[in-house]
C-alpha positions as CSV (number, residue, x, y, z in Angstrom):
1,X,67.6,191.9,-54.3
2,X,65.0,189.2,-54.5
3,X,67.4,186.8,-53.9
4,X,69.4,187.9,-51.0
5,X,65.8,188.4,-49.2
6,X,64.7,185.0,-50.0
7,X,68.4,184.1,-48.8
8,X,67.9,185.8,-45.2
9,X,63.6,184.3,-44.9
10,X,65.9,181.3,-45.7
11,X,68.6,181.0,-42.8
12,X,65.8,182.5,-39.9
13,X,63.4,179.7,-41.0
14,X,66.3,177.1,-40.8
15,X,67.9,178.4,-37.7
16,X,64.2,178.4,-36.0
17,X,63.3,174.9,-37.4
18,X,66.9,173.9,-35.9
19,X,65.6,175.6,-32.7
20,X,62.3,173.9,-32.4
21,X,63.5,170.7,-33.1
22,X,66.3,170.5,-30.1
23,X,63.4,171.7,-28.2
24,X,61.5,168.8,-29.3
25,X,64.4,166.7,-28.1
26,X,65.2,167.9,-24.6
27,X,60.8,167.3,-24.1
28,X,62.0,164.0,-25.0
29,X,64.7,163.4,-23.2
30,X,62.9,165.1,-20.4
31,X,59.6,162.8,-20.8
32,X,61.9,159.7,-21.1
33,X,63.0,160.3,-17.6
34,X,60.1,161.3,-16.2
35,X,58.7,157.8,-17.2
36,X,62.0,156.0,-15.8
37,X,61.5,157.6,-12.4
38,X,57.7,156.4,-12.3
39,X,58.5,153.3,-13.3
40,X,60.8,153.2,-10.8
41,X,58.4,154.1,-7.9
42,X,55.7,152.2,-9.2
43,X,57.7,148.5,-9.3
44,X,59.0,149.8,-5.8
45,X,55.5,150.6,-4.3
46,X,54.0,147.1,-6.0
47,X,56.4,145.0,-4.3
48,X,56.2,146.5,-1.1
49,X,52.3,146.5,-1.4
50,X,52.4,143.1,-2.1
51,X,54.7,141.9,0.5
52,X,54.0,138.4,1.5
53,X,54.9,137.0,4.8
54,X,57.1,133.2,3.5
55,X,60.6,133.4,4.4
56,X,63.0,131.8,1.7
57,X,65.8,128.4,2.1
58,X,69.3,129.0,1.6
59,X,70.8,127.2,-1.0
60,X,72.9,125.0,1.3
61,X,71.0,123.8,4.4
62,X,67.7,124.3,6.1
63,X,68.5,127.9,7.3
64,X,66.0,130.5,6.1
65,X,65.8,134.3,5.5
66,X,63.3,136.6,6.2
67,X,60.4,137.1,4.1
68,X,61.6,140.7,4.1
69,X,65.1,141.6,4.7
70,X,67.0,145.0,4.8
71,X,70.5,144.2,5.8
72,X,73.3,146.0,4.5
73,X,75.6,143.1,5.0
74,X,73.8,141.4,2.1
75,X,75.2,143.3,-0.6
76,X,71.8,144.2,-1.8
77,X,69.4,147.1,0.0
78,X,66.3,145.2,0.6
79,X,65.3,141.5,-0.3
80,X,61.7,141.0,0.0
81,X,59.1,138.3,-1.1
82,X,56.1,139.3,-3.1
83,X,53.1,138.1,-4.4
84,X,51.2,138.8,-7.2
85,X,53.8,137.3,-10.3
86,X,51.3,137.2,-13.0
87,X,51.7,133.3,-14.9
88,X,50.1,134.4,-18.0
89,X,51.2,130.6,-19.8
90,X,50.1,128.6,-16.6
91,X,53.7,127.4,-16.0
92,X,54.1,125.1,-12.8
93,X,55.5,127.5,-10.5
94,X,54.4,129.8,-7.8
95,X,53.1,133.0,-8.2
96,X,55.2,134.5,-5.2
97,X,58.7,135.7,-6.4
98,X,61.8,137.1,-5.1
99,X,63.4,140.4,-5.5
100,X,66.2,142.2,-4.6
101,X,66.7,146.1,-4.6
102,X,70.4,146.7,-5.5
103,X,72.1,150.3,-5.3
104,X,75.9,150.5,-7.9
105,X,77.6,153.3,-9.2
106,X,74.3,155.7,-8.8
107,X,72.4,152.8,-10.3
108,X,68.8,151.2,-9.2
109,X,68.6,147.9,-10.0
110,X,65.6,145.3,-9.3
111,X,67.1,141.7,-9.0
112,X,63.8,138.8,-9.5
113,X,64.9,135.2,-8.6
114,X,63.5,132.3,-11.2
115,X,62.8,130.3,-8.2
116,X,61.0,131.3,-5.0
117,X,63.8,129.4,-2.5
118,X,67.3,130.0,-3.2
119,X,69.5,127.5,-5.4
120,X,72.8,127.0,-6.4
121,X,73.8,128.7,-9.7
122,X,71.0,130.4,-10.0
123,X,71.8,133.8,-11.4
124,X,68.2,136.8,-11.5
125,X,67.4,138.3,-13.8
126,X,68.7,141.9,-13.9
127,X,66.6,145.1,-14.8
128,X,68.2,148.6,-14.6
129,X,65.4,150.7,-13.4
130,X,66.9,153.9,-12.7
131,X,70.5,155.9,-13.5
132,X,71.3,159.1,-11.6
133,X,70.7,157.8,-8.4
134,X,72.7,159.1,-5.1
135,X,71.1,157.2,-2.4
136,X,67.8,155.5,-1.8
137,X,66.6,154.8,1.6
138,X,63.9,152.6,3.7
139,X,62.2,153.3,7.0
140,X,60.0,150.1,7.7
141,X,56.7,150.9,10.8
142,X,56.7,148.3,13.1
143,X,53.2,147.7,15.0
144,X,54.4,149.5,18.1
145,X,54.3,152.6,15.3
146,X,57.9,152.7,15.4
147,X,59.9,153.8,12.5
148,X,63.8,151.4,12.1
149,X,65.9,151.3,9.4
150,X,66.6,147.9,9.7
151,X,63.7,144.5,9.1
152,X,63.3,142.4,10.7
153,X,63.1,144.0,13.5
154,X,66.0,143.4,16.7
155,X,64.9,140.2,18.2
156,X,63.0,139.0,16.0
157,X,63.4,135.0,15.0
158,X,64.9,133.6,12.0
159,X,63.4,133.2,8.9
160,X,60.5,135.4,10.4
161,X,57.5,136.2,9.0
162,X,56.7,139.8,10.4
163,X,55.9,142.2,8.5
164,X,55.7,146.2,8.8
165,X,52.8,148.2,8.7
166,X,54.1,150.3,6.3
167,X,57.7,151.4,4.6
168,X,59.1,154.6,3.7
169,X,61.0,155.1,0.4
170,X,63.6,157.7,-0.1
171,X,65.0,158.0,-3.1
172,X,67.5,160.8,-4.3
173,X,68.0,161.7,-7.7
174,X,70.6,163.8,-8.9
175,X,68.1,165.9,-10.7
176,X,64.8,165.9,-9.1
177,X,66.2,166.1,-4.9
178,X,64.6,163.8,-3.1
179,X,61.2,161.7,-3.6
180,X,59.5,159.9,-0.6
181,X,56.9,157.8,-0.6
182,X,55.2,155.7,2.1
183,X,53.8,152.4,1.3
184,X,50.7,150.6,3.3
185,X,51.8,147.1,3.2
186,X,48.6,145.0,3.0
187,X,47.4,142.7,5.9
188,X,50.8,143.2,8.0
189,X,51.1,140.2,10.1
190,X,52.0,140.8,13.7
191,X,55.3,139.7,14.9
């Protein structure tokens, strides 16, 4: 009698340790993505904060692009220049970077460029930042407080150096709906 008690304490304790530890992994799995999505808006909202107004060379030429771009026709959703590329070693470079936003198969992914103009060859260095992705979307405000999906804005010259007041991010996950956030971009430059 004694045993087949100590056999049924036995198989509730296990089935409820088995229990609390798939709980324990669906909080993990849960605050694994939780920290992927933040990441994800943070590296967005830094380089749109830090926006800086120098357009880039093409490789071949003396054509340049925007300092900001949001094109479709580029293959990539927004190009921007940013400042602030921290140079911890003191390397001889510049501490204004390139960086693309990229949008495949439900996949964010932030391009940064070794080198501030473009060169031949020269492939970025790829960071996944977020899976589950259905769309992601950018307003930029303009200083007539106008909101276009589109920068630089119609008319504007080549390889301008406008900036918007401020940009809208959209981005809609699978799980979570949609998440919007507006950035100020600091000391817009009229254009």
């Amino acid at each position: 009698m004694a045993v087949a008690i100590f056999t049924v304490v036995g198989i509730l304790a296990m089935s409820g340790y088995n229990q609390l530890s798939r709980h324990g992994e669906i909080a993990a799995e849960r605050m694994a993505r939780v920290r992927a999505v933040q990441t994800a808006m943070l590296k967005l909202t830094q380089d749109f904060a830090q926006l800086e107004p120098r357009p880039v060379r093409e490789p071949l030429g003396s054509n340049l692009q925007p300092a900001l771009r949001a094109d479709p026709r580029t293959g990539a959703v927004v190009q921007l220049t940013r400042a602030g590329w921290p140079n911890p070693a003191g390397i001889g470079r510049s501490t204004l970077q390139r960086v693309e936003y990229r949008w495949e198969n439900d996949v964010l992914y932030r391009d940064q460029h070794g080198a501030l103009d473009a060169v031949l060859d020269a492939e970025p260095l790829r960071l996944k930042l977020l899976d589950k992705v259905r769309a992601i979307r950018f307003e930029y405000l303009d200083v007539q407080q106008q909101w276009s999906k589109e920068w630089p804005r119609v008319g504007a010259p080549p390889g301008s150096r406008g900036r918007p007041l401020a940009v809208k991010i959209e981005l809609e996950l699978e799980d979570w709906g949609t998440i919007t956030r507006i950035v100020e971009v600091s000391n817009a430059a009229v254009n």
